[in-house]
Residue frames as a rotation matrix with the C-alpha (Angstrom) as fourth column:
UNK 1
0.556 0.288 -0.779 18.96
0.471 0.663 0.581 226.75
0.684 -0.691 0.234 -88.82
UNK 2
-0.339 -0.793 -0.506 21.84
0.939 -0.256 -0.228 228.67
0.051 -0.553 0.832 -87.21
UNK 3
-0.810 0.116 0.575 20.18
-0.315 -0.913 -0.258 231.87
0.495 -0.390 0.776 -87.31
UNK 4
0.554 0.800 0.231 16.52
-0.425 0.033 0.904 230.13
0.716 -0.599 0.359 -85.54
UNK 5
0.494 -0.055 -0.868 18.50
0.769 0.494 0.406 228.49
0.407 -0.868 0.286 -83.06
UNK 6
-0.802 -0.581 0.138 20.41
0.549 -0.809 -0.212 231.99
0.235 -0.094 0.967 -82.36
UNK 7
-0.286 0.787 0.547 17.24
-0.236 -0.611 0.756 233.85
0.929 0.087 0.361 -82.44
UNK 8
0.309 0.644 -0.699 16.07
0.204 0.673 0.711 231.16
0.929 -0.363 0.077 -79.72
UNK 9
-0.134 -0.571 -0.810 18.78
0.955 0.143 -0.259 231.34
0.263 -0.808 0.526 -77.22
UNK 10
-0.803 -0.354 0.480 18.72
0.215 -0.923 -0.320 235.27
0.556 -0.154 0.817 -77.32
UNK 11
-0.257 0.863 0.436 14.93
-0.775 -0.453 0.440 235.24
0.577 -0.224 0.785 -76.69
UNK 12
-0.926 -0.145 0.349 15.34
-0.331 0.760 -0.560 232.20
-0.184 -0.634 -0.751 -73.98
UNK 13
0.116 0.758 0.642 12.00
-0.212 0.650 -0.730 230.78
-0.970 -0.051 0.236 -75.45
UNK 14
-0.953 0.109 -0.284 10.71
-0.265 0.161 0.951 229.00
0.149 0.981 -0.125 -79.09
UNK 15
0.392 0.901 0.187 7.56
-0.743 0.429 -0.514 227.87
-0.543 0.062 0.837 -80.54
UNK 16
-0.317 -0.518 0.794 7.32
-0.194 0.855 0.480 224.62
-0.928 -0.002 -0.372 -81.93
UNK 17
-0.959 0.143 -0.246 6.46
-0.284 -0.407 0.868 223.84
0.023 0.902 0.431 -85.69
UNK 18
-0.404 0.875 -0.265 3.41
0.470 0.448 0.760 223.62
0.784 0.183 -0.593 -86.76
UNK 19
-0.205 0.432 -0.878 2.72
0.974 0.175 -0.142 225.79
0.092 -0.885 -0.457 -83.50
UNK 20
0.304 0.290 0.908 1.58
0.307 -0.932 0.195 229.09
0.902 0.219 -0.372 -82.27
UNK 21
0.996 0.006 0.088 2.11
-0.072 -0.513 0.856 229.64
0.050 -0.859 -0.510 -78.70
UNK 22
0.080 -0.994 0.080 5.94
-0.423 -0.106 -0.900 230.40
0.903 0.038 -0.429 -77.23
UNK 23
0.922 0.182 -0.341 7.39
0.284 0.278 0.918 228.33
0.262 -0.943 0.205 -74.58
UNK 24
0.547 -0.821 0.162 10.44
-0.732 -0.375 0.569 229.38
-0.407 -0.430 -0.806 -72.25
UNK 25
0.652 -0.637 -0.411 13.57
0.622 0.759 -0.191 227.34
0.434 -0.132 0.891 -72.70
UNK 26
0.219 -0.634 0.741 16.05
-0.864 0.226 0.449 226.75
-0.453 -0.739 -0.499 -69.85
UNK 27
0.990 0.133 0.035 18.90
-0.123 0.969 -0.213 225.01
-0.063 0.207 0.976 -71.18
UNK 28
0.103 -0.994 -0.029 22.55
-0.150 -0.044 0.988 224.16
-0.983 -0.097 -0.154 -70.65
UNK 29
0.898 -0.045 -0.438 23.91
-0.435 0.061 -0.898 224.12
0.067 0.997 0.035 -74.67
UNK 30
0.116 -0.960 0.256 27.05
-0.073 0.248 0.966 221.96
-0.991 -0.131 -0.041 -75.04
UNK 31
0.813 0.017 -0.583 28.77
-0.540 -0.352 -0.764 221.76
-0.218 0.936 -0.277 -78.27
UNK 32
0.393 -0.874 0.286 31.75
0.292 0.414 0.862 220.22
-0.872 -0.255 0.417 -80.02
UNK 33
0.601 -0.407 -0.688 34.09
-0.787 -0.450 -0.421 220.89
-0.138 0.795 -0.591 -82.82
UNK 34
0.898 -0.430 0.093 36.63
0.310 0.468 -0.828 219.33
0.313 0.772 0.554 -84.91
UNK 35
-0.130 -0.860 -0.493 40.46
0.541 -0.478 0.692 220.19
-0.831 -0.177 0.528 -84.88
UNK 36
-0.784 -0.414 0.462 40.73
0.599 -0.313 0.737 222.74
-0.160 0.855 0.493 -87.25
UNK 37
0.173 0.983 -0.058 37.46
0.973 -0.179 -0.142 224.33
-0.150 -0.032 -0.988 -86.98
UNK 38
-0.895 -0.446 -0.007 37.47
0.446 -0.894 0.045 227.88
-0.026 0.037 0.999 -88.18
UNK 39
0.492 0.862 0.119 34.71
0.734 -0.338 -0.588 230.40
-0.467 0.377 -0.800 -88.42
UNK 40
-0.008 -0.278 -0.960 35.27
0.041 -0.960 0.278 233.33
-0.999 -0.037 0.019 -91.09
UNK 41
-0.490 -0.170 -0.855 35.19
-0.661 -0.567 0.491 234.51
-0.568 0.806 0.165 -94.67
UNK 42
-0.771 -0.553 -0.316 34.97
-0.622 0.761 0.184 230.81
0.138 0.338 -0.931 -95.79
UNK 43
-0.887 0.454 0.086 33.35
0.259 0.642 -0.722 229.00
-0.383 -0.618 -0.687 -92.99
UNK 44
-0.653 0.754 0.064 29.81
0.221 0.110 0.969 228.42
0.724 0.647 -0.239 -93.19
UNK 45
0.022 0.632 -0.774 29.38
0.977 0.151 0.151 228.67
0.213 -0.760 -0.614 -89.67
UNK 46
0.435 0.560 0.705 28.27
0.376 -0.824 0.423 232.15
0.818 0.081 -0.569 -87.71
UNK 47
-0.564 -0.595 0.573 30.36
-0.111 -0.633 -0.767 234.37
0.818 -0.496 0.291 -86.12
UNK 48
-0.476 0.329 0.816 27.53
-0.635 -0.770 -0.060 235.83
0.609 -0.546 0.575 -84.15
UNK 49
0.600 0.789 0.132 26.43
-0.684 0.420 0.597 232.11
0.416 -0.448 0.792 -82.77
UNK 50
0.376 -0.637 -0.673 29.47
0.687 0.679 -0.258 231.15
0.621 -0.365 0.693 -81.82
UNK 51
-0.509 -0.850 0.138 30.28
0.036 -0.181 -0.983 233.56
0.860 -0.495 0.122 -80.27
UNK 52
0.264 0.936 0.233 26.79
-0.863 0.121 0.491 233.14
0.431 -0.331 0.840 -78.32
UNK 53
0.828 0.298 -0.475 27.99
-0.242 0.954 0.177 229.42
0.506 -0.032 0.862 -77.49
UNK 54
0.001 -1.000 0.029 31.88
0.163 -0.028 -0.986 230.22
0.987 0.006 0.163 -76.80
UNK 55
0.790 -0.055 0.611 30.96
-0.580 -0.391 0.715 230.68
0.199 -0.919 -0.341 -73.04
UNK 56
-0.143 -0.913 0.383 34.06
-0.727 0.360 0.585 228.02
-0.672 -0.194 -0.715 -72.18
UNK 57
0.623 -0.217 -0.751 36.01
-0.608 0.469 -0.640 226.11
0.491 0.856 0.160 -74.42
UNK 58
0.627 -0.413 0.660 37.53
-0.440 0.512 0.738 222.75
-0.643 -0.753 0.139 -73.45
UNK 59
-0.302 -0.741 -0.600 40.27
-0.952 0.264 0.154 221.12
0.044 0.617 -0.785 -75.32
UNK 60
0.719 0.206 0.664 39.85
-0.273 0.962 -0.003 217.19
-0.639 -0.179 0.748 -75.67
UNK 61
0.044 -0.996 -0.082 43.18
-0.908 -0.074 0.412 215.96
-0.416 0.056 -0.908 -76.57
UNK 62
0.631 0.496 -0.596 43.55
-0.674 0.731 -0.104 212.74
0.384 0.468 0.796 -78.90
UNK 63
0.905 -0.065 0.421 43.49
-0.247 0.726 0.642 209.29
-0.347 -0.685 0.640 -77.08
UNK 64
0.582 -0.771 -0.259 47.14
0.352 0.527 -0.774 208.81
0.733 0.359 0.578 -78.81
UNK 65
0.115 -0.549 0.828 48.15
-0.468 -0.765 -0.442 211.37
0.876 -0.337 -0.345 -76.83
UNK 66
0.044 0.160 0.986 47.12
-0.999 0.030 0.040 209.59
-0.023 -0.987 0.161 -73.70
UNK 67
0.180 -0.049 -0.983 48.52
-0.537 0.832 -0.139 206.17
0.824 0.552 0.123 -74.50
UNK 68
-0.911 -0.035 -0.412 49.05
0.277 0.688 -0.671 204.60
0.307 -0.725 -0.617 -70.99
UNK 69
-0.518 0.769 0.375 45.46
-0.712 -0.145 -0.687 205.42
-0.473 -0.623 0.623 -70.06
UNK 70
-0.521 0.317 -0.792 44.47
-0.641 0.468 0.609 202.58
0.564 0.825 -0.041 -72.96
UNK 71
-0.933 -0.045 -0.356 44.81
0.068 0.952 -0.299 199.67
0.352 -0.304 -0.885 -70.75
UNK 72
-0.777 0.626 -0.062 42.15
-0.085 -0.203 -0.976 201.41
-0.624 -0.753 0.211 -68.08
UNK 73
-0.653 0.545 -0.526 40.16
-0.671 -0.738 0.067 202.24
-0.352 0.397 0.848 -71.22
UNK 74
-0.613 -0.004 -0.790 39.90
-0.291 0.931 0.221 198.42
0.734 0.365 -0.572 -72.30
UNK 75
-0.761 0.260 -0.595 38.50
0.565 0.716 -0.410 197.12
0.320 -0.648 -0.692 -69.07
UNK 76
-0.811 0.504 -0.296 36.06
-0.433 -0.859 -0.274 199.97
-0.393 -0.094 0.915 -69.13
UNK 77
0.081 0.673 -0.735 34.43
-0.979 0.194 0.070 199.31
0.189 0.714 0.674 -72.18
UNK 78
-0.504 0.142 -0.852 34.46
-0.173 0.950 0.260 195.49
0.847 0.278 -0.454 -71.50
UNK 79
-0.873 0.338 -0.352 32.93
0.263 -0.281 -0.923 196.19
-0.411 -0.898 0.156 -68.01
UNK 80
-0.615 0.652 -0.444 30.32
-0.373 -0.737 -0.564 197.98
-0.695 -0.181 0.696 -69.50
UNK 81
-0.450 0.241 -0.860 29.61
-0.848 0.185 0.496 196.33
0.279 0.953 0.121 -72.49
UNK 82
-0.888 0.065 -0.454 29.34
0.293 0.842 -0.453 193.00
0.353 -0.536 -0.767 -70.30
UNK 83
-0.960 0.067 -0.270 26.74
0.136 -0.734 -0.666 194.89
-0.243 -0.676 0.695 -68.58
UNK 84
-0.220 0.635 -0.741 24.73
-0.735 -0.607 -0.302 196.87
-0.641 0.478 0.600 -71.08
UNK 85
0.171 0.385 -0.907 24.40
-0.943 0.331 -0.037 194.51
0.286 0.862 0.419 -73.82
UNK 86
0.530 -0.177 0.829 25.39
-0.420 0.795 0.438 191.10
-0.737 -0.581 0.347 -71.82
UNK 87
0.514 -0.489 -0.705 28.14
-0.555 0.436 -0.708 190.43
0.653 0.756 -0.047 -74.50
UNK 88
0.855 -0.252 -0.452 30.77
0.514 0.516 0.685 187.50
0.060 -0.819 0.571 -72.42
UNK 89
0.879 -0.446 0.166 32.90
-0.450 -0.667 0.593 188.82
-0.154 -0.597 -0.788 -70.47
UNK 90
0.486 -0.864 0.128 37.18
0.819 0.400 -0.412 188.67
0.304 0.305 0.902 -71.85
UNK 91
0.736 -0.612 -0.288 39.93
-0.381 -0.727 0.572 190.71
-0.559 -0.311 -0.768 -71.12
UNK 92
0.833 -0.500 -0.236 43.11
-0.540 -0.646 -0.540 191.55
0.117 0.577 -0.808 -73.13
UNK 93
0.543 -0.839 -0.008 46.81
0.827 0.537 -0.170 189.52
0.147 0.086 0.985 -73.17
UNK 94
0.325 -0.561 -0.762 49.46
0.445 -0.620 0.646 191.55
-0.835 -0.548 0.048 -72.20
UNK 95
-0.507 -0.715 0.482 50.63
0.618 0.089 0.781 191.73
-0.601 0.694 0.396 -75.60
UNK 96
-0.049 0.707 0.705 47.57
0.885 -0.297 0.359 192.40
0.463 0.642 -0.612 -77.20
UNK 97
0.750 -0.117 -0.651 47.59
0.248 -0.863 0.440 196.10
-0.614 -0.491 -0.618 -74.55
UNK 98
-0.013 -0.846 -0.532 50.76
0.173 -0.526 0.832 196.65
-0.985 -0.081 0.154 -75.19
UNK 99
-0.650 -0.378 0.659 49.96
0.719 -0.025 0.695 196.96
-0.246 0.925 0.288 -79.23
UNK 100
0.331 0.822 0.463 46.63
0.815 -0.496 0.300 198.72
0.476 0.278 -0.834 -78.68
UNK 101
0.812 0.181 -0.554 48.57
0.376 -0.889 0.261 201.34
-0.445 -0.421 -0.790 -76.50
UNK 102
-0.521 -0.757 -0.394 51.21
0.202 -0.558 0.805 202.02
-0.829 0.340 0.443 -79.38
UNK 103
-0.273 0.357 0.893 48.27
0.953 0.224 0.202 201.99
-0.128 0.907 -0.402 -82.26
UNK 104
-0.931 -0.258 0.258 47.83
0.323 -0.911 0.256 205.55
0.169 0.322 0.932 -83.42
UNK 105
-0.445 0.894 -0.047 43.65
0.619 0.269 -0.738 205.74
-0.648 -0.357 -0.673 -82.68
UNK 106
-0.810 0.117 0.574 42.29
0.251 -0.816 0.521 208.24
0.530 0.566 0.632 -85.58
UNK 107
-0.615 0.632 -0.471 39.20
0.348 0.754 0.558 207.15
0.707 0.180 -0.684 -83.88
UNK 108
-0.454 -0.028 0.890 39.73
-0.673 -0.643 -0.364 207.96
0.583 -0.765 0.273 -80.95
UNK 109
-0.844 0.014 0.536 37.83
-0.323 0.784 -0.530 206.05
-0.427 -0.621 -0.658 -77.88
UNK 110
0.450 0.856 -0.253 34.66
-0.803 0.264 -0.535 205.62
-0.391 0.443 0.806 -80.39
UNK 111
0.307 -0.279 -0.910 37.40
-0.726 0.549 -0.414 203.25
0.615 0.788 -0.034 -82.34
UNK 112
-0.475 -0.769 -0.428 38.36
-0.640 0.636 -0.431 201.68
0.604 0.069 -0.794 -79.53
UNK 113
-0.114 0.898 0.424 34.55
-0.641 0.260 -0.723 200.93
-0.759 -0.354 0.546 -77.88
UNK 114
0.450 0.603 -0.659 33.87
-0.855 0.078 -0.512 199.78
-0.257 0.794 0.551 -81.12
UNK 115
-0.001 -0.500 -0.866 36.91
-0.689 0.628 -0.362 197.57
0.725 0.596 -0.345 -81.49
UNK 116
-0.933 0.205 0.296 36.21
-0.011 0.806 -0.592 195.67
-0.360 -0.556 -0.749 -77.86
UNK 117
0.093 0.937 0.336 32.51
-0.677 0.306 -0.669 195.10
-0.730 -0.165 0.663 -79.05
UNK 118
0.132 -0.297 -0.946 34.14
-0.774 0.564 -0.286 193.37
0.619 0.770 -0.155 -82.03
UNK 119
-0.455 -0.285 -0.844 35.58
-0.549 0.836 0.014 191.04
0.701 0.470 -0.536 -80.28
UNK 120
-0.850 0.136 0.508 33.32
-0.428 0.384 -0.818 190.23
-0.306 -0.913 -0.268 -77.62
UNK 121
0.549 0.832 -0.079 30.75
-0.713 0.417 -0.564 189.72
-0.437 0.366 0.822 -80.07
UNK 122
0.136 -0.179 -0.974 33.05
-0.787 0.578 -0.216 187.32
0.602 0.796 -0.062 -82.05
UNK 123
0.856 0.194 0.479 33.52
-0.471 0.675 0.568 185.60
-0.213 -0.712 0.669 -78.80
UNK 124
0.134 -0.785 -0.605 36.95
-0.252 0.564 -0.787 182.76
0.958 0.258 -0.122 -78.60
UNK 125
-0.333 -0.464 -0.821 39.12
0.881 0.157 -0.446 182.20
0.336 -0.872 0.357 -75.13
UNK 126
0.581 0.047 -0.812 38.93
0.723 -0.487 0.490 184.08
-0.372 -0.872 -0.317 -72.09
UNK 127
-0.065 -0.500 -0.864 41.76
0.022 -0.866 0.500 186.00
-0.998 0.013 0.067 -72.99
UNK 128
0.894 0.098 -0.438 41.95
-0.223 -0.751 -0.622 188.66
-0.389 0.653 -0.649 -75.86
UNK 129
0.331 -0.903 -0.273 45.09
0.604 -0.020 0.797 187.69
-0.725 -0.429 0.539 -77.79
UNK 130
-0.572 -0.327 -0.752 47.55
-0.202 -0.833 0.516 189.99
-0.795 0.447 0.410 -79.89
UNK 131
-0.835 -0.499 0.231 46.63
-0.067 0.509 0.858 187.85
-0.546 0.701 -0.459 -82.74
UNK 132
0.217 0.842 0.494 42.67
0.926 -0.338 0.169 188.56
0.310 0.421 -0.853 -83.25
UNK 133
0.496 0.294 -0.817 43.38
0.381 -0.919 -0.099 192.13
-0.780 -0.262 -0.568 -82.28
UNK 134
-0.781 -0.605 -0.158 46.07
-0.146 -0.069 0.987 192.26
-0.608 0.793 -0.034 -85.74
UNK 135
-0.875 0.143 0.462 43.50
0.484 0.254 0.837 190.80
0.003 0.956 -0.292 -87.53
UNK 136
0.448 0.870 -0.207 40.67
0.851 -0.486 -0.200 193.48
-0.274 -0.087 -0.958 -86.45
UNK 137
0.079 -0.247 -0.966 43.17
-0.013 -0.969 0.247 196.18
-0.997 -0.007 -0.080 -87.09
UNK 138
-0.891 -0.434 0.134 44.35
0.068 0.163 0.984 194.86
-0.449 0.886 -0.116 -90.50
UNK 139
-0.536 0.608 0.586 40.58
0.834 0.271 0.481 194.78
0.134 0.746 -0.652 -91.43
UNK 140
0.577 0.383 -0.722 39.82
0.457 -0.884 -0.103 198.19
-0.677 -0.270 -0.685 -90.43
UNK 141
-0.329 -0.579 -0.746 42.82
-0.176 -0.738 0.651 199.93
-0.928 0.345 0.141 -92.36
UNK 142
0.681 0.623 -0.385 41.53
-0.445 -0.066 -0.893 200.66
-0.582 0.779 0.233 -96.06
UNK 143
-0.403 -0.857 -0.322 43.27
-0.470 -0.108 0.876 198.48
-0.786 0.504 -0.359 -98.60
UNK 144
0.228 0.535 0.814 40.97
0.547 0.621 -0.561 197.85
-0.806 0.573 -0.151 -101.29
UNK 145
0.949 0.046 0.312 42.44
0.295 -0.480 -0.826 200.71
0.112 0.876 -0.469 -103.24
UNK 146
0.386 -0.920 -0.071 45.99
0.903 0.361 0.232 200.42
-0.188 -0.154 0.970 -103.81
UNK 147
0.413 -0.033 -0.910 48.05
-0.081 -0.997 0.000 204.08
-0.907 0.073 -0.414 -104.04
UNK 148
-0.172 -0.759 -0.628 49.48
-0.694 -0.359 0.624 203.19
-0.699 0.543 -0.464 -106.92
UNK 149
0.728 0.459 0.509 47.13
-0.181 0.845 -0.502 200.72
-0.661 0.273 0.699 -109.64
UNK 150
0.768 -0.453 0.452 49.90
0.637 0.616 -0.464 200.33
-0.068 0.645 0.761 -112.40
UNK 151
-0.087 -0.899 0.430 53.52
0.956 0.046 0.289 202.04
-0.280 0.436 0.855 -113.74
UNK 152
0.645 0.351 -0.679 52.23
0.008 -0.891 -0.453 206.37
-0.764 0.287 -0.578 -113.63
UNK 153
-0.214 -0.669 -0.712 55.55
-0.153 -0.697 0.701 206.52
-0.965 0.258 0.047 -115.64
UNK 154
-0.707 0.005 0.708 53.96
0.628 0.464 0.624 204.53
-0.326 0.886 -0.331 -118.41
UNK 155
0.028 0.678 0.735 51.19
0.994 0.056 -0.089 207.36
-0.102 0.733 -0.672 -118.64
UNK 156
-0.080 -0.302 0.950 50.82
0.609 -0.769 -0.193 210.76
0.789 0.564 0.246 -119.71
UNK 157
-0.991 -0.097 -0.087 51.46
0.130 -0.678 -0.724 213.43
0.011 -0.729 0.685 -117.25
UNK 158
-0.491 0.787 0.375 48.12
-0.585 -0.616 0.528 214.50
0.646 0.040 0.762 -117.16
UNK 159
0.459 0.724 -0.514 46.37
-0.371 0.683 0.629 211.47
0.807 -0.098 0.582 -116.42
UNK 160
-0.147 -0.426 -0.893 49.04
0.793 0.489 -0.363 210.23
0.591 -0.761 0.266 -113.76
UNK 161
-0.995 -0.019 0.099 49.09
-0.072 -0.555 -0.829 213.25
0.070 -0.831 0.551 -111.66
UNK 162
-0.178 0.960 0.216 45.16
-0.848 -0.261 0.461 213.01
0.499 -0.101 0.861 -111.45
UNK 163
0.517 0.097 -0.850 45.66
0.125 0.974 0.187 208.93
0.847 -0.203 0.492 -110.70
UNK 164
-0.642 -0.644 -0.415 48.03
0.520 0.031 -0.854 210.17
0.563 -0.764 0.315 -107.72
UNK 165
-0.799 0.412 0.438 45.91
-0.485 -0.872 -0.065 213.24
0.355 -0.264 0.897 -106.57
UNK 166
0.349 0.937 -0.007 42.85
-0.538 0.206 0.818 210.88
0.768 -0.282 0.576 -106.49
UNK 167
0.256 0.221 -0.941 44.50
0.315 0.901 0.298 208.36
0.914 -0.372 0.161 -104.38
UNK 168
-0.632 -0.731 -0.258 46.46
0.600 -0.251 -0.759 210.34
0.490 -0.635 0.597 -102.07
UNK 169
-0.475 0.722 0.503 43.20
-0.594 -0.684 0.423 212.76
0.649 -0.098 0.754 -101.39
UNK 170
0.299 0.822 -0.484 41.42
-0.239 0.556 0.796 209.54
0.924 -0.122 0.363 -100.83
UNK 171
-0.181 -0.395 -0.901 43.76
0.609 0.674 -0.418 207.76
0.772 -0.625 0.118 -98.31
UNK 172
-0.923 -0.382 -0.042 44.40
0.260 -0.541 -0.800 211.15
0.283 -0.749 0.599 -96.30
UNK 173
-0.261 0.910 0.323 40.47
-0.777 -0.396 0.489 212.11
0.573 -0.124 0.810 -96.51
UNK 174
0.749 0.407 -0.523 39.97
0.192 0.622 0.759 208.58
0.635 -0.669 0.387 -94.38
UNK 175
-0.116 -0.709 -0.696 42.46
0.651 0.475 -0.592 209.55
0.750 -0.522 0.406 -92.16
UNK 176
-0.856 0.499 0.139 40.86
-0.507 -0.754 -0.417 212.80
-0.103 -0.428 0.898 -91.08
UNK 177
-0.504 0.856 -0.117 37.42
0.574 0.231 -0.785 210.39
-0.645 -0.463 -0.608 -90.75
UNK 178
-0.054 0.827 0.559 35.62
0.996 0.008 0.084 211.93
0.065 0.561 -0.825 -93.79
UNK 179
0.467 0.184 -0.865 36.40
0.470 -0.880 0.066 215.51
-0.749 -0.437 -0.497 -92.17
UNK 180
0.667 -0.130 0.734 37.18
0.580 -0.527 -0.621 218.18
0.468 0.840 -0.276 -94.88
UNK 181
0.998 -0.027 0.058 38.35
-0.062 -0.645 0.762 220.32
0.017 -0.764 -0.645 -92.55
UNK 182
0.680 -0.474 0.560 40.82
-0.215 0.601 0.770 218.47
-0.701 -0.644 0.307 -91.12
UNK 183
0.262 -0.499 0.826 42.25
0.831 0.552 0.070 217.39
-0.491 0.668 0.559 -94.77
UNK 184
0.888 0.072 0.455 42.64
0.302 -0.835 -0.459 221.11
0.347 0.545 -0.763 -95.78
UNK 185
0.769 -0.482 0.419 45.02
-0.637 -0.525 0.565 221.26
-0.053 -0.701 -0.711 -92.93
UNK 186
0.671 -0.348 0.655 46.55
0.443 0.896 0.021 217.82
-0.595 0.276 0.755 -93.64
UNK 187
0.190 -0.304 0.934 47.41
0.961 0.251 -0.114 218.73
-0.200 0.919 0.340 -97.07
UNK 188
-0.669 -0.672 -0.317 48.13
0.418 -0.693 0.588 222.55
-0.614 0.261 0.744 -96.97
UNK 189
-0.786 0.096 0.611 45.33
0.534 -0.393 0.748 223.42
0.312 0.914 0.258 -99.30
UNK 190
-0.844 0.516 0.145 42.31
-0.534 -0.784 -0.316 226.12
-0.049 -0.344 0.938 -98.80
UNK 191
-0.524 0.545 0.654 39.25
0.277 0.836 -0.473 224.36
-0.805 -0.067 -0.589 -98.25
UNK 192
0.365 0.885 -0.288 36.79
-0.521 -0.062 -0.851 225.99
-0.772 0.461 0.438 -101.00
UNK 193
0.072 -0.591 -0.803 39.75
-0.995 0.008 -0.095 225.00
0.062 0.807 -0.588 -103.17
UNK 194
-0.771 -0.430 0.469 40.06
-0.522 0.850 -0.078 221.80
-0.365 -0.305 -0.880 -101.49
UNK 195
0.104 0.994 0.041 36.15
-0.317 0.073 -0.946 221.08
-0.943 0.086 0.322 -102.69
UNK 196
0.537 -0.004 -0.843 36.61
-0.827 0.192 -0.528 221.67
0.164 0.981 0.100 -106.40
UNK 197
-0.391 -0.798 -0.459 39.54
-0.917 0.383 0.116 219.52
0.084 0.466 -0.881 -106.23
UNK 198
-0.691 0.501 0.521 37.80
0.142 0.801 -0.581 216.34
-0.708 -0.327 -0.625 -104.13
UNK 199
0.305 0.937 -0.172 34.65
-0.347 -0.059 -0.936 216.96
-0.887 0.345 0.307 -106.86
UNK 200
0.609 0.141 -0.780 36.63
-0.790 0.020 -0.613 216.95
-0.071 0.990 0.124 -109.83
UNK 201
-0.655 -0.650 -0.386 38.60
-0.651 0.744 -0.147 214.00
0.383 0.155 -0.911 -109.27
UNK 202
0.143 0.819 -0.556 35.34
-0.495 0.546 0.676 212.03
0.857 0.178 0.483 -107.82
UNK 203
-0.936 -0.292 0.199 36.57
-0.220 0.041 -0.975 212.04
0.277 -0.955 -0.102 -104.40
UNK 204
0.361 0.928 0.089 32.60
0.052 -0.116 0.992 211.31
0.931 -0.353 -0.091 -102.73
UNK 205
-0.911 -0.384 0.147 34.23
-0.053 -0.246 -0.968 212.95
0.408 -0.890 0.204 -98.94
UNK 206
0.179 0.864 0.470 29.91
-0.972 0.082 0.219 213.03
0.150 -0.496 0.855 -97.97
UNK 207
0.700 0.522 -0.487 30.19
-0.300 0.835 0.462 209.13
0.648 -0.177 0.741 -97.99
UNK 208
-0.250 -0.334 -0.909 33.01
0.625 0.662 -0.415 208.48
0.740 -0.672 0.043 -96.16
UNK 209
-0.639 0.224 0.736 31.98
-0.702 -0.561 -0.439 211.17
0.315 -0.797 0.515 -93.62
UNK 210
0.076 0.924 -0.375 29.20
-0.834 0.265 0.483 208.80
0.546 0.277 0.791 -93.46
UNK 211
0.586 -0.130 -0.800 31.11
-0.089 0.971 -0.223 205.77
0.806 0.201 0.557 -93.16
């Protein structure tokens, strides 16, 4: 796919499948990456179409970074959401801001669109307080799989360092959102290496990407 869509752009036209004639294309291409994104040796992706695409490169800093812009971000999405989907129309406690603009976002603003449609769909008082916005965070953070299920020192070295390895993979692989990438860098390890390791310990990183 990365070498027909290369092929395309160079020759500003394509045919379509299942077709025969060629039509022009005139198109702006936008793109996006990951942190950590690499191309080379490894990567899967093509030098020779990225560097085709690389015409400017924007940073997009995470929304922790920008933690007093939350508040604005809240009354956005509840503006809009009011709007677009006619969900009723609340707004935030002071309190309940002031926790969502120290909460770390992995999410970014997708997590935090996502967390005002929560609660406008769950619907209560006018105001948003701290106290359903604790219990939407507490039921986002993963804790159905404890890091530790019983006493490693009671088993053999083998078997505990695999029982640690799986959980500690797991937790940090949802914290990078399913991204491999991202958890190579996390954890210090090379990514093809990082593969074997998430395979043989039964890591499934395709579903939580998913998820």
């Amino acid at each position: 796919m990365q070498r027909l869509l290369l092929a395309d752009l160079n020759a500003k036209s394509y045919t379509r499948v299942g077709g025969h004639q060629t039509i022009p294309l005139n198109v702006r291409l936008l793109s996006s990456a990951e942190p950590g994104f690499e191309v080379g040796v490894n990567s899967e992706f093509r030098t020779d179409l990225l560097s085709r695409l690389n015409a400017i490169t924007l940073s997009v800093p995470p929304l922790r970074n920008y933690a007093e812009d939350v508040p604005e971000l809240l009354r956005y999405h509840i503006d809009r959401l009011v709007d677009e989907e006619q969900l009723p129309l609340r707004h935030f406690s002071v309190a309940a801001q002031n926790r969502l603009r120290n909460y770390p976002w992995p999410g970014n603003v997708a997590e935090l669109r996502n967390l005002v449609r929560r609660l406008l769909i769950l619907g209560g008082s006018e105001e948003i307080q701290l106290s359903e916005v604790e219990r939407q965070l507490s039921a986002a953070t993963p804790t159905d799989e404890p890091l530790v299920k019983q006493d490693l020192l009671a088993l053999p070295l083998r078997e505990a360092r695999e029982q640690f390895e799986r959980a500690y993979l797991h937790q940090q692989l949802i914290l990078c959102n399913g991204k491999v990438g991202q958890l190579a860098k996390r954890v210090g390890m090379e990514r093809t290496h990082l593969y074997r390791k998430l395979r043989s310990l039964g890591v499934d990183f395709r579903q939580l990407a998913d998820d």
